[in-house]
C-alpha positions in Angstrom: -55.9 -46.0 -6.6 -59.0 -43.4 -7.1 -58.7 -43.4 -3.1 -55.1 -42.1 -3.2 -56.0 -39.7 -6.6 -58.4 -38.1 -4.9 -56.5 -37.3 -1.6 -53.3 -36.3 -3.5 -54.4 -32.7 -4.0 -56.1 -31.9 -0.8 -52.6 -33.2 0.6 -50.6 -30.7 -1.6 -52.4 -28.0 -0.2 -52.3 -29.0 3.3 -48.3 -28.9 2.8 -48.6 -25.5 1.6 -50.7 -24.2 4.3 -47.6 -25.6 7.0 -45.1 -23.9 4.5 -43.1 -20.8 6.1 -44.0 -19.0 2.9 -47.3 -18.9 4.6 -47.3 -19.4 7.5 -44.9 -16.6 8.3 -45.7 -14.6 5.1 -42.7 -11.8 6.0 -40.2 -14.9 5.5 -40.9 -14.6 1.9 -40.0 -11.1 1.3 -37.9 -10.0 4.3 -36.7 -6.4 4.3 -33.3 -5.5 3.4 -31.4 -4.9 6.7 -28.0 -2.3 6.9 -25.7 -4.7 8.9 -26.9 -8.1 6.6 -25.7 -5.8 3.3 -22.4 -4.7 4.6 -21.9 -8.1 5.7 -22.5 -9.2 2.2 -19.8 -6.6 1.1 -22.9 -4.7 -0.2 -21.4 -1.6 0.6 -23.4 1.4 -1.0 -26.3 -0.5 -0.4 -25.5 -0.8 3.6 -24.6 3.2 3.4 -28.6 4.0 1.3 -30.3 1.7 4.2 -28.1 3.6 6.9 -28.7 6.5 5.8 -32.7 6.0 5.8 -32.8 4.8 9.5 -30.6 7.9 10.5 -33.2 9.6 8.8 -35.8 8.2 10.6 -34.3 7.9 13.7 -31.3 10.2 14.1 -30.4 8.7 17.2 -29.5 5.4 15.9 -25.7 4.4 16.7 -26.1 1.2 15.0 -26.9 2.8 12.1 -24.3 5.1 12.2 -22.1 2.3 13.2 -22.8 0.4 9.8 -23.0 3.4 7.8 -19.4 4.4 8.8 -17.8 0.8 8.3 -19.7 1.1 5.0 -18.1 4.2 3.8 -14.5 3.3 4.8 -14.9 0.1 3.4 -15.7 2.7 -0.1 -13.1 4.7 0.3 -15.0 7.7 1.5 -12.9 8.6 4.7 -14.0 12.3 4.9 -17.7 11.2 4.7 -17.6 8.5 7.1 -15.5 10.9 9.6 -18.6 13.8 9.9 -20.7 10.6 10.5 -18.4 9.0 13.2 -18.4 12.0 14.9 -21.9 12.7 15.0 -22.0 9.1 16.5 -19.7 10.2 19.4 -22.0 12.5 20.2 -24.7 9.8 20.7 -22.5 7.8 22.5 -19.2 9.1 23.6 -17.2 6.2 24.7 -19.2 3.5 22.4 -15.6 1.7 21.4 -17.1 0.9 17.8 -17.2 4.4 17.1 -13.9 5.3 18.2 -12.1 2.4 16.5 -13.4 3.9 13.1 -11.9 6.8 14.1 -8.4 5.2 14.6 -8.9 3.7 11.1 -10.2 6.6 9.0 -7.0 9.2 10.3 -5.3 5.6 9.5 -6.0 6.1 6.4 -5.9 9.7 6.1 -2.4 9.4 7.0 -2.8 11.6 10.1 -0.8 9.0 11.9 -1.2 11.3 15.7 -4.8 11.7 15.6 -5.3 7.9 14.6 -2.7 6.5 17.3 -5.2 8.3 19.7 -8.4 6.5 19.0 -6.4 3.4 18.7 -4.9 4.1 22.4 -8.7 5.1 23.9 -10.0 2.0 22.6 -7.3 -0.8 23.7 -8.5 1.3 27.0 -12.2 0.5 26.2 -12.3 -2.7 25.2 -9.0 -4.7 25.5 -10.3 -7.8 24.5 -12.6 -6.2 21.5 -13.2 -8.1 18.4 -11.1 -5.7 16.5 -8.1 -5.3 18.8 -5.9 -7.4 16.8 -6.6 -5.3 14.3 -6.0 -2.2 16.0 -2.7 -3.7 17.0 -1.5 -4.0 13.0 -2.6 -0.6 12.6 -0.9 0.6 15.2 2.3 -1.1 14.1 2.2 0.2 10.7 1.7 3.9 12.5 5.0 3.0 13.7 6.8 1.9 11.1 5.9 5.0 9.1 7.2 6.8 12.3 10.5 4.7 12.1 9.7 3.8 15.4 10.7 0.6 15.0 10.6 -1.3 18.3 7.4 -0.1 18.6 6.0 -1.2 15.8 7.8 -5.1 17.2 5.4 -4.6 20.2 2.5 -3.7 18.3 2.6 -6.1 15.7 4.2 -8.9 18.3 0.5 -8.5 20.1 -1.3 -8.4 16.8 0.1 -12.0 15.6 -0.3 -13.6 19.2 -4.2 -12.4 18.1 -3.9 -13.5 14.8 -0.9 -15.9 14.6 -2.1 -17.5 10.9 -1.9 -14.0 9.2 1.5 -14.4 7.3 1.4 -10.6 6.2 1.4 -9.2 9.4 4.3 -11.7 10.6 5.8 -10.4 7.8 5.4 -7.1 8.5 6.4 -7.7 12.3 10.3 -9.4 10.7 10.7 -6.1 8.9 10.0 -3.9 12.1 12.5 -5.9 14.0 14.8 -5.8 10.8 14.9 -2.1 10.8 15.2 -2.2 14.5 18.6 -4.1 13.9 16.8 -7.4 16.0 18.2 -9.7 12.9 17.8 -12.7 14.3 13.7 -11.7 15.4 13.4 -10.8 11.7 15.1 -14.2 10.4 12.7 -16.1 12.8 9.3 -14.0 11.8 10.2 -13.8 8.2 10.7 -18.1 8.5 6.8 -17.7 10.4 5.7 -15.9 7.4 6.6 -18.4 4.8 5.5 -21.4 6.8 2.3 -19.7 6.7 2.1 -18.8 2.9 5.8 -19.6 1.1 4.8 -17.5 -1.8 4.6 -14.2 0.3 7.3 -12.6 -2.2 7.9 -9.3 0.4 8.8 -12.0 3.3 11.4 -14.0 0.7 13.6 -10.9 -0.2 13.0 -10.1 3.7 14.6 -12.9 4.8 17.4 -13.6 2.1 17.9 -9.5 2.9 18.4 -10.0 6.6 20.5 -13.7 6.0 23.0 -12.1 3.4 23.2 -9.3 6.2 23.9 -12.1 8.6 26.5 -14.2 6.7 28.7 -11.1 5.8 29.2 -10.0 9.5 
């Protein structure tokens, strides 16, 4: 028993000493990192961080990258414009920088200027990890445009992306509604309620377009 005492502490340290903590010591405090803070929906953190490695290094796309998703993610379109397109001018076909593009004149409401970066980048990067997104937000350009059976190809490719997004099935019946493709609408409206039956914009949608229906 004294045997076992006496070894008990030595072994307590010798477990520290193979701890990470010590080991690697930088494990323990790691710096904050831009991308890790706007993943964590840190936003105006991600946008001080970005800021300080453009500082440092005014050449950094991915910190204009992450500083623009950052400030659209805010709110702050016109900001995070003047950045994007100093970050075009690093890098003028980088596909990341042009779909923020699309999406801040999205959001602007400058419908023209949007649908062009939205075009350049399905050219860039067809399979992107934001195209289906790209898709919806062309569609909705659309739709504002009351181009309607444009807005059924857009949002038709954006749900064959994303086929478990009941909003944007939803959104797809009441392009083909207004487009006077009924039966489409009845059939994507039906998708969006399979998906989530309390979508209330889908339910008026679809008794809408059955009441429509049963009356001709």
């Amino acid at each position: 028993m004294r045997q076992r005492s006496f070894l008990k502490p030595f072994l307590c340290f010798f477990l520290f000493l193979l701890s990470p903590a010590f080991v690697h010591p930088q494990w323990a405090s790691q710096p904050k990192d831009a991308l890790s803070e706007y993943r964590n929906g840190n936003y105006e953190e991600a946008v001080r961080l970005s800021k300080a490695e453009i500082a440092s290094n005014p050449n950094n796309l991915e910190a204009y990258v992450v500083l623009c998703w950052s400030l659209v993610m805010l709110g702050r379109y016109e900001e995070s414009r003047t950045y994007a397109l100093t970050g075009r001018g690093i890098s003028r076909y980088d596909p990341r920088i042009i779909e923020i593009l699309g999406e801040i004149y999205y959001f602007q409401g400058r419908n023209n200027e949007a649908l062009h970066y939205f075009q350049e980048y399905v050219s860039l990067a067809p399979q992107g990890v934001r195209i289906n997104t790209v898709y919806y937000y062309v569609g909705e350009i659309y739709i504002r445009q009351g181009r309607y059976r444009r807005a059924d190809i857009a949002l038709s490719t954006a749900v064959y992306y994303m086929p478990r997004n009941a909003v944007w099935w939803a959104r797809l019946a009441y392009a083909r509604e207004n487009a006077g493709e009924y039966r489409g609408a009845v059939n994507a409206y039906e998708r969006a309620l399979e998906l989530n039956k309390d979508l209330a914009d889908a339910r008026k949608g679809l008794d809408r377009v059955r009441a429509y229906l049963a009356s001709r």
